[in-house]
C-alpha positions as CSV (number, residue, x, y, z in Angstrom):
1,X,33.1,30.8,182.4
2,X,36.5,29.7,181.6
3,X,38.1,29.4,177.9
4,X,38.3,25.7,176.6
5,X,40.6,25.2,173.5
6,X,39.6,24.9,170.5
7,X,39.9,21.0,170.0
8,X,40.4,18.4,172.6
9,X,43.2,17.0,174.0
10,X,47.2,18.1,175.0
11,X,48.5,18.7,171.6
12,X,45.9,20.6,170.3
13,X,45.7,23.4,173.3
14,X,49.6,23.7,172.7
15,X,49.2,24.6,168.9
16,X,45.8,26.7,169.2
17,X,43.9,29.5,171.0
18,X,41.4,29.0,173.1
19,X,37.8,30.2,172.0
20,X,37.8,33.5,174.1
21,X,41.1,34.3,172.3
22,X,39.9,33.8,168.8
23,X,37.1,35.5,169.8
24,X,38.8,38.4,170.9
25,X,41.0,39.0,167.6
26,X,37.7,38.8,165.8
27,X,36.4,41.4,168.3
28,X,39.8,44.0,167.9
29,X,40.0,43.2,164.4
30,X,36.3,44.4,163.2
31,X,36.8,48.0,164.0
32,X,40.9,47.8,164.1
33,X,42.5,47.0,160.8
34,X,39.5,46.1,158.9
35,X,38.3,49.8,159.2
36,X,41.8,51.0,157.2
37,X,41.3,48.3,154.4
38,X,37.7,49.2,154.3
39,X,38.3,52.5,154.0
40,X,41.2,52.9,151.7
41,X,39.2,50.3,149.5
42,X,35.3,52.0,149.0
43,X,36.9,55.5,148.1
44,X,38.1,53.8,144.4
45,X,34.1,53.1,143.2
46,X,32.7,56.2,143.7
47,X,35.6,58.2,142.2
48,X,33.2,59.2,139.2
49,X,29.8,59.6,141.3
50,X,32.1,62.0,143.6
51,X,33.2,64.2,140.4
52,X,29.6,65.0,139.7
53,X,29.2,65.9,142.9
54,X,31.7,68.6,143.4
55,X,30.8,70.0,140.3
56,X,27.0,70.2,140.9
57,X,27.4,71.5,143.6
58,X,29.9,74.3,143.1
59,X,27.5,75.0,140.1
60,X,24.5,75.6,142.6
61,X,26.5,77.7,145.1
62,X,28.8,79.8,143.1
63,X,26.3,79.7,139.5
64,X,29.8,78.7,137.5
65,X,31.3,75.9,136.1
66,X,34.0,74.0,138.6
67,X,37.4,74.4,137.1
68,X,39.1,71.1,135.7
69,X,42.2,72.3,137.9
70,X,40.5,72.9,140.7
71,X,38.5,69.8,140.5
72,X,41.6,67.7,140.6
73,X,42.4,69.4,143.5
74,X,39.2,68.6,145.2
75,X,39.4,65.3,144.4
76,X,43.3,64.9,145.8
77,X,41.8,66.4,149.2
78,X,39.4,64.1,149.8
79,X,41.9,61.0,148.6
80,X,44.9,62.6,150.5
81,X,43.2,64.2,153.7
82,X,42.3,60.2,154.7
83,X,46.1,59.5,155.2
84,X,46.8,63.4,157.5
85,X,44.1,61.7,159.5
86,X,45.7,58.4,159.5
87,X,49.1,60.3,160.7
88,X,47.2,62.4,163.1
89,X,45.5,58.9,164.7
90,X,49.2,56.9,164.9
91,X,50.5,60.1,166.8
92,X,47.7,60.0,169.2
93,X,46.9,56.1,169.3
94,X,49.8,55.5,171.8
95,X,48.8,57.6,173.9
96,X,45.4,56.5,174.3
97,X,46.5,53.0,174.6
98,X,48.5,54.1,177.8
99,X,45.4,56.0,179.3
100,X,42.9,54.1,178.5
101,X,44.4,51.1,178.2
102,X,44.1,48.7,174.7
103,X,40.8,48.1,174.8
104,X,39.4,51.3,175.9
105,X,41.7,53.1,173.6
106,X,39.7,50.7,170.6
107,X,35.9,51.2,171.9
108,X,36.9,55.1,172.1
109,X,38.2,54.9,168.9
110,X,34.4,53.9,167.0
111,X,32.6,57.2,168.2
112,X,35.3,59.0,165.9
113,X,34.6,56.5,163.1
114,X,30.8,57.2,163.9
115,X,31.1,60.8,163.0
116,X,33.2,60.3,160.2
117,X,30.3,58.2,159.0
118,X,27.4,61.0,159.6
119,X,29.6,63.4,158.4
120,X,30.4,61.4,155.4
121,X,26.6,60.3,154.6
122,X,24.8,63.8,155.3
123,X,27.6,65.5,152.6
124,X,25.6,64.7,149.6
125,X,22.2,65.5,150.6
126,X,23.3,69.1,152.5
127,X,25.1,69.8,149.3
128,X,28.6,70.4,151.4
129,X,31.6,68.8,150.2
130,X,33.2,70.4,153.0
131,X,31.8,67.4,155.0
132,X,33.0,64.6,153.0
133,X,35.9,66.1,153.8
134,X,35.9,66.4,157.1
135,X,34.5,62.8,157.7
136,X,37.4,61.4,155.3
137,X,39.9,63.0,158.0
138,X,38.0,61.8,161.0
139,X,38.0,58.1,159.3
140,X,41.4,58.7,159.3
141,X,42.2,59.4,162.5
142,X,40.1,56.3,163.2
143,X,42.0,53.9,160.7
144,X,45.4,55.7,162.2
145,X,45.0,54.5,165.9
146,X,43.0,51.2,164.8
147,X,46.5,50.0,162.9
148,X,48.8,51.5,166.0
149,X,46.7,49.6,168.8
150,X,45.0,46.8,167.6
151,X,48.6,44.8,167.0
152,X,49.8,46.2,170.2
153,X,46.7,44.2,171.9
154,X,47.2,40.9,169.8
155,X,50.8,40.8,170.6
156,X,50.8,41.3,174.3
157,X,47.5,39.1,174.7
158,X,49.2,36.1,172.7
159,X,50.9,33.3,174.1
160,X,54.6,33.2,173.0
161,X,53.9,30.2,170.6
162,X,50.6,31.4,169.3
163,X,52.0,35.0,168.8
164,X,52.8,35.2,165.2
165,X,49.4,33.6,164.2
166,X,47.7,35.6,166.3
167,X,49.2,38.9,165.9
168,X,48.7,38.1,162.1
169,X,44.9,39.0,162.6
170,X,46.1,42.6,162.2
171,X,46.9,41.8,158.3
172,X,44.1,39.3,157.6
173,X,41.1,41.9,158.8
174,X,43.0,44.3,156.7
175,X,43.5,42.5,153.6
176,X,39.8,41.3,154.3
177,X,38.6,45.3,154.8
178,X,40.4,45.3,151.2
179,X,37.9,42.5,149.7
180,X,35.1,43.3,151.3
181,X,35.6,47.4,150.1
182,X,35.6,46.2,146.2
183,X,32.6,43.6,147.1
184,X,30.4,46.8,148.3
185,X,31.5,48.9,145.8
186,X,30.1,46.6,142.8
187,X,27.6,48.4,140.4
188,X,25.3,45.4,141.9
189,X,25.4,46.3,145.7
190,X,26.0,50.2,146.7
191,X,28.0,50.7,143.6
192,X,25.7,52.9,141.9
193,X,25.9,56.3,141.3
194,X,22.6,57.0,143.8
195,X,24.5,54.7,146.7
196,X,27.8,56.6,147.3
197,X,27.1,58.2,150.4
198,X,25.4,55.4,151.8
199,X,28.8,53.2,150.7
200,X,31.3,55.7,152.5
201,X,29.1,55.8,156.1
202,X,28.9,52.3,155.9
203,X,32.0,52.0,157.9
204,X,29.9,52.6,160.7
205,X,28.8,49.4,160.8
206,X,32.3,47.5,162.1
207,X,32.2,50.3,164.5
208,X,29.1,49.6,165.9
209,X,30.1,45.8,165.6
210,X,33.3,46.4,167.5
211,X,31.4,48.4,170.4
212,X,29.0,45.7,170.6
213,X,31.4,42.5,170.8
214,X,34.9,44.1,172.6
215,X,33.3,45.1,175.8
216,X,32.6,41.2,176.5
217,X,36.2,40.5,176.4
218,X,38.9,41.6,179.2
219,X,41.7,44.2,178.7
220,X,45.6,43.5,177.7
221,X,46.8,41.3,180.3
222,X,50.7,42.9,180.3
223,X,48.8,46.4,180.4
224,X,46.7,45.4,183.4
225,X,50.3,44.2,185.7
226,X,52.7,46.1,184.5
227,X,51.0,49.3,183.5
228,X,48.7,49.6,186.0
229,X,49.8,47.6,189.0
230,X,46.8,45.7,188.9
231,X,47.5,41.7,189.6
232,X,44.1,40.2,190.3
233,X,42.2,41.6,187.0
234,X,45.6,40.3,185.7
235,X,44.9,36.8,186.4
236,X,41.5,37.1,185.8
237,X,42.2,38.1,181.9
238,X,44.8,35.3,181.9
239,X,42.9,32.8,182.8
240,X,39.8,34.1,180.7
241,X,42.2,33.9,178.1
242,X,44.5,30.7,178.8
243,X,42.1,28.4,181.1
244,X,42.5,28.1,184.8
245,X,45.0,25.2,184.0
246,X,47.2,26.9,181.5
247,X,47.8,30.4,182.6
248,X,50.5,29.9,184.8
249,X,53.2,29.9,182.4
250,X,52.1,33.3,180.9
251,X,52.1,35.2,184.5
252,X,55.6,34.0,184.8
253,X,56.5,35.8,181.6
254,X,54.8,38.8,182.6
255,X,56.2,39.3,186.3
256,X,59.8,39.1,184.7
257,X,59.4,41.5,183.0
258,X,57.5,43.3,185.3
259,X,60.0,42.8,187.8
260,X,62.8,43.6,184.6
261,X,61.4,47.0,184.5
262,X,60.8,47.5,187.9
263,X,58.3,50.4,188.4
264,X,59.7,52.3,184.9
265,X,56.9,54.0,183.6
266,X,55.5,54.0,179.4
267,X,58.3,55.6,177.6
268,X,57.5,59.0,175.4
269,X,58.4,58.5,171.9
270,X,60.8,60.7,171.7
271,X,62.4,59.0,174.5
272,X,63.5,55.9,172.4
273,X,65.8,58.1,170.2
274,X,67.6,59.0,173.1
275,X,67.9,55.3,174.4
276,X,70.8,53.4,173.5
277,X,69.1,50.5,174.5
278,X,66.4,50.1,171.9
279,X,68.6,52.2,169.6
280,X,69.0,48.9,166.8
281,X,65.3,48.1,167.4
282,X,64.5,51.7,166.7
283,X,66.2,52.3,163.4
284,X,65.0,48.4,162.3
285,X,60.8,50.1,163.0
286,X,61.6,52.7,161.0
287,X,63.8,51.0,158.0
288,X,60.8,48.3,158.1
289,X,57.8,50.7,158.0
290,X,59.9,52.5,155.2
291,X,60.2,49.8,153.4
292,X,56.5,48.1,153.6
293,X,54.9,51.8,152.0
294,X,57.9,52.1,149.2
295,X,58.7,48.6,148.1
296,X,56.3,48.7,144.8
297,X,53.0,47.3,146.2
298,X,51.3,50.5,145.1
299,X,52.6,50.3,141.4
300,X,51.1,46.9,141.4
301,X,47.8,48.3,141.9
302,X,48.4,51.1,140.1
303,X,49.6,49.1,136.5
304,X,47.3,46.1,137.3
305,X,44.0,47.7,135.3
306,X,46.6,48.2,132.5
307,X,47.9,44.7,132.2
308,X,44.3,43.0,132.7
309,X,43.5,45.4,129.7
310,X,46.4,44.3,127.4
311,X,45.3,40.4,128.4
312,X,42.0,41.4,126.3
313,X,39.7,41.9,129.7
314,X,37.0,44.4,129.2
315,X,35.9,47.4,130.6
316,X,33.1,46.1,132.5
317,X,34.6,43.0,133.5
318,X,37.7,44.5,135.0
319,X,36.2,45.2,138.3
320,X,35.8,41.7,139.1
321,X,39.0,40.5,138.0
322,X,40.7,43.1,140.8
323,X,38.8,41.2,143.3
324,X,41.2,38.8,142.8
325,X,43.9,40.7,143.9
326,X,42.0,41.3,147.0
327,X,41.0,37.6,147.5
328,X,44.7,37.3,146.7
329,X,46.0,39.8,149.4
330,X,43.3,38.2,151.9
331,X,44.2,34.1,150.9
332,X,48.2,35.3,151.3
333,X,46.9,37.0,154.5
334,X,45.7,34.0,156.0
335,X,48.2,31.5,154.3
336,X,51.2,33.6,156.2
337,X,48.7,33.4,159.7
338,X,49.4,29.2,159.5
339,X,53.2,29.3,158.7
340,X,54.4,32.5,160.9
341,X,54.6,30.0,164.2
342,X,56.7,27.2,162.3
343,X,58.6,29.0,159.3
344,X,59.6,32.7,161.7
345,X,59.4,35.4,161.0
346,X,63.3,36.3,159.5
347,X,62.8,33.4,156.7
348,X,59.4,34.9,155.4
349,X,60.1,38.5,155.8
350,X,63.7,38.5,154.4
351,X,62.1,35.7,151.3
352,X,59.2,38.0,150.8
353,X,61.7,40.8,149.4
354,X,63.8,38.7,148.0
355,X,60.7,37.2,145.6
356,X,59.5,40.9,145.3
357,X,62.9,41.7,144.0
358,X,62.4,38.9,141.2
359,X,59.4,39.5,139.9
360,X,60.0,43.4,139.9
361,X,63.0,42.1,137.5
362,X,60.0,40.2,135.4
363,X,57.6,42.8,135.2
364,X,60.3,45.1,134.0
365,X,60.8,42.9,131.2
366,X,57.1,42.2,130.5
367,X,55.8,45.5,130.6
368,X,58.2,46.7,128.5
369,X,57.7,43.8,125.7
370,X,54.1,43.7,126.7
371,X,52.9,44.1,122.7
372,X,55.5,42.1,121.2
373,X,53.8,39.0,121.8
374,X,50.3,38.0,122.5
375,X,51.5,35.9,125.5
376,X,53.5,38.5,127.4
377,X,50.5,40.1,129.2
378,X,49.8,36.7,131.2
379,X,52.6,36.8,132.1
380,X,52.7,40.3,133.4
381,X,49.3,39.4,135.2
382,X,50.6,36.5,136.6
383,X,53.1,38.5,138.2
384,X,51.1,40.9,139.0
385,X,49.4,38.5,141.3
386,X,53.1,36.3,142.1
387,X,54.0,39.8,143.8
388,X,51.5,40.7,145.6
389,X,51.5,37.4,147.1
390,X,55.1,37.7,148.1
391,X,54.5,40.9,149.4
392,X,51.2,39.5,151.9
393,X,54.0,36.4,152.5
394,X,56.6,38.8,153.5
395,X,57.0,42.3,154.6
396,X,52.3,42.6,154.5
397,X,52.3,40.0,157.2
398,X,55.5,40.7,159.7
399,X,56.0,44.0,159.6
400,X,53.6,45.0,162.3
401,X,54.0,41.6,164.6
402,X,57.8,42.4,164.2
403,X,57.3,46.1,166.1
404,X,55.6,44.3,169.0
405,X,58.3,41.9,169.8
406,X,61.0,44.0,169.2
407,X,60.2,46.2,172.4
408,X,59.3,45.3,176.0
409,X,56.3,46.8,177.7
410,X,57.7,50.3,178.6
411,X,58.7,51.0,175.2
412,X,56.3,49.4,172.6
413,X,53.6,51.9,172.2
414,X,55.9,54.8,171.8
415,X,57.2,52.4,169.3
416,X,54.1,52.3,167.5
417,X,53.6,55.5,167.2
418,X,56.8,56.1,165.5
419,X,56.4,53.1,163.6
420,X,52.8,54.8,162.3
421,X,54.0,57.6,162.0
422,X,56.6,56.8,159.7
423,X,54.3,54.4,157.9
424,X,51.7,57.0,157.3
425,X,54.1,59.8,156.5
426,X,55.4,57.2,153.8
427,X,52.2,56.4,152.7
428,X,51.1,60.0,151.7
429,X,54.7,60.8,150.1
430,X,54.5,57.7,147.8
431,X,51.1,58.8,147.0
432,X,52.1,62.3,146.0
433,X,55.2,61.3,144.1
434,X,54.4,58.0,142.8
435,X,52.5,59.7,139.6
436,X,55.6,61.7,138.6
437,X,58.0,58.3,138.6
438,X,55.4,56.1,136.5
439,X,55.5,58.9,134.0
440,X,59.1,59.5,133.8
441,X,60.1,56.0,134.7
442,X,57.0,54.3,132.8
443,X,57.5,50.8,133.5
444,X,61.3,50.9,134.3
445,X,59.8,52.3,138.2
446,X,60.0,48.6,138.9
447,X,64.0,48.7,139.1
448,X,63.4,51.8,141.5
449,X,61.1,48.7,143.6
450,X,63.9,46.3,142.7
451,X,66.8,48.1,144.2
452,X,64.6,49.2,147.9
453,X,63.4,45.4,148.1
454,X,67.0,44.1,147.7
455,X,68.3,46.4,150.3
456,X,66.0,46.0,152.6
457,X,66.5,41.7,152.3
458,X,70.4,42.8,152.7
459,X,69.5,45.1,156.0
460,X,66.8,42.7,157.3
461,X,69.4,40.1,156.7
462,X,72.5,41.4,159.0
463,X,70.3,43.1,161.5
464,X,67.0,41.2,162.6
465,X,67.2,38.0,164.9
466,X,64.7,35.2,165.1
467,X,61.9,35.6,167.5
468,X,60.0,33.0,167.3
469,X,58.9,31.3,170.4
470,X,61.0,34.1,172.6
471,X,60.1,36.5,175.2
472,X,60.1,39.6,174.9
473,X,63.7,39.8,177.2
474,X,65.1,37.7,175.2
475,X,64.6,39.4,172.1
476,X,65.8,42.5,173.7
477,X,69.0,40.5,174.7
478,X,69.8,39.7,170.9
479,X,69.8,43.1,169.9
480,X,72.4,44.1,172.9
481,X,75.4,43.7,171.2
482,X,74.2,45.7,168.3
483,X,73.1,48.5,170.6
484,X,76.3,48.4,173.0
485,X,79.2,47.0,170.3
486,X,82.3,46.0,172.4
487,X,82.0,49.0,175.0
488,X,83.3,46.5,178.1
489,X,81.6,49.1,180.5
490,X,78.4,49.2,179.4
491,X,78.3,45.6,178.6
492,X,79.3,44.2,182.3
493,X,76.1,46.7,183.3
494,X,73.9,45.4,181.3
495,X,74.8,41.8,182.0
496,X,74.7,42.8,186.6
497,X,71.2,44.1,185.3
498,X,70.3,41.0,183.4
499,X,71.5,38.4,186.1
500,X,69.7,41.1,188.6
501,X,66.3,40.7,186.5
502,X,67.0,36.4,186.0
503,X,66.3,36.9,189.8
């Protein structure tokens, strides 16, 4: 059965998807990005319960006392062995995309994130921490190819003026893992100490959600022509997608650049840093994905139990109020999903910094006259909250859509595994030295934030082009003169091979 949009009538099937494309982001999302919110979310409950754990249980096999050192150590394993597993995934998730295509790459992916959740769930009642271990690193490698492929799908199966919003799905089922992590981890639902294992394998339920509802939708359009030479399940997908009536324009996209690349195969990543080509496009992945992991959102979380605490919040109440940062993240999430398509993405990705930059100039100030006054602590929450609403607005939203359209078909999964690669690597070095600047910096680590979200506005500013509503050919044409400068050779090539690929 064909897709119908989603309301009646000509304007409304040009500004929204079709049901079998909402459907589908819902279906990739579940056990894509929502698995890496989840995941980094649940660990933070059980922190405590997990504690006990390892010390009963090197108690009962060893008949001494765990040492506090030692402990600490333990505990950074488990916390820090989820991101090697999330390195290990974006190295790998590329790959599987090319071989077994986007959406097998995603239904291959759950039976990893199954084990993880035995593994994870059986630790406490064996009495082998070893295993919570091992399953944190398997949901790792889950989470790791989940955030390399699921984007890669939403951006190739989007029509170019539905491609923003769409490709945004990636951040909303993320910031919604978030939420729905600290909503399972209240003392009321699996909170408890009795519950943990049962909260850390319950990430096996999106899997088995994700297995159950992605099989019912068809592959990566772009993958199934261009990748695989296959032109009839091509149109079929299209016009499961688009309508029988509206897919036309779409395979026109995708034989140029079919025809563009003309028979090149899936680019290696370590192809790309030999390829003057994508060379701008290369170094803008990595400054970007750089830039997401070290522009401050972490010492947000990390100072926002403080601040709530100053405001006179209690103990016990504190829990719940950090839901709003989630519902926060999630609302931003969504907000940025409606004005990606109309705003671009330059305006919000370059504004988002450039707000981040303000309020990590207010937060200095706050934090550092936080007892001064009794009012200073609002405001320190509420910019707590301004800034982590810029941050969803800005570089949370665009920073994976961006890495889609910057590349053409040949090159864009290599470029996701770079891109999470760098991401992850970033991710676990912020979270190893992140402790030492809060306690030499104390509250003055937001002028470290201030100085890496102002640059990056500055780079983001001179480099990056506009790409809304533009093919992926055209994108790649803005970035030419960057890449080739005012070399008269190489430039009167590229421009035979462009007319050559206009034909």
């Amino acid at each position: 059965m064909e897709s119908q949009p989603l309301l009646r009538g000509s304007s409304a099937r040009s500004k929204l998807p079709s049901w079998t494309l909402f459907l589908a982001v819902c279906a990739v999302g579940i056990g894509g990005t929502f698995q890496y919110g989840y995941n980094v979310s649940i660990i933070n409950a059980p922190t405590q319960h997990i504690h006990r754990f390892l010390n009963e249980t090197w108690t009962n096999r060893y008949h001494k006392a765990l040492n506090p050192d030692l402990l600490t150590f333990l505990w950074s394993v488990i916390a820090s062995v989820f991101s090697l597993g999330g390195l290990c995934g974006a190295v790998v998730g590329g790959s599987m995309a090319i071989r077994l295509g986007r959406k097998g790459a995603l239904l291959m992916n759950n039976i990893i994130a199954m084990l993880a959740s035995i593994l994870m769930g059986i630790s406490f009642p064996t009495g082998l921490f070893e295993l919570l271990i091992a399953g944190r690193f398997l949901i790792g490698i889950n989470s790791g190819v989940g955030i390399c492929v699921q984007p890669l799908y939403l951006g190739e199966v989007a029509p170019k003026h539905l491609r923003g919003g769409m490709a945004m799905g990636s951040s909303i089922f993320l910031t919604g893992g978030i939420l729905m992590g600290q909503i399972i981890g209240l003392r009321e639902l699996l909170g408890e100490e009795m519950y943990w294992p049962l909260l850390l394998s319950s990430s096996c339920l999106p899997a088995f959600a994700q297995l159950l509802f992605l099989p019912w939708f068809p592959e990566s359009p772009r993958y199934l022509l261009i990748d695989r030479g296959d032109e009839l399940s091509c149109v079929k997908a299209l016009k499961r997608f688009h309508g029988s009536s509206e897919y036309g324009r779409e395979m026109e996209d995708i034989q140029r650049e079919s025809f563009a690349l003309d028979g090149v195969k899936a680019k290696k990543p370590w192809q790309l840093f030999t390829d003057r080509a994508v060379r701008w496009q290369l170094i803008t992945v990595i400054v970007m994905t750089m830039g997401q992991q070290l522009s401050g959102i972490n010492a947000i979380y990390f100072y926002a139990t403080y601040v709530f605490e100053q405001a006179g919040i209690s103990a016990e109440q504190i829990p719940y109020v950090t839901l709003g940062t989630g519902a926060c993240e999630c609302l931003t999430a969504l907000t940025c999903g409606l004005l990606i398509d109309y705003v671009g993405r330059r305006y919000l990705i370059i504004g988002g910094y450039l707000l981040m930059t303000l309020w990590s100039i207010v937060l200095t100030f706050s934090l550092t006259y936080q007892e001064l006054y009794p009012w200073v602590p609002y405001v320190s929450m509420t910019s707590i909250f301004a800034f982590i609403l810029s941050f969803g607005l800005g570089p949370g939203g665009i920073t994976n859509i961006l890495i889609a359209e910057l590349f053409i078909q040949s090159s864009r999964a290599a470029a996701y595994m770079i891109g999470g690669t760098i991401s992850w690597i970033s991710f676990f070095t912020i979270g190893m030295l992140f402790p030492f600047i809060v306690n030499r910096l104390k509250q003055y680590c937001f002028l470290v934030f201030l100085l890496e979200c102002s640059s990056m506005a500055a780079f983001l500013f001179f480099v990056i082009p506009e790409t809304k509503n533009k093919s992926f050919l055209a994108i790649k044409k803005e970035f030419h003169k960057l890449n080739f400068g005012r070399n008269k050779k190489e430039t009167e090539l590229y421009e035979r091979r462009q007319l050559h690929d206009g034909f």
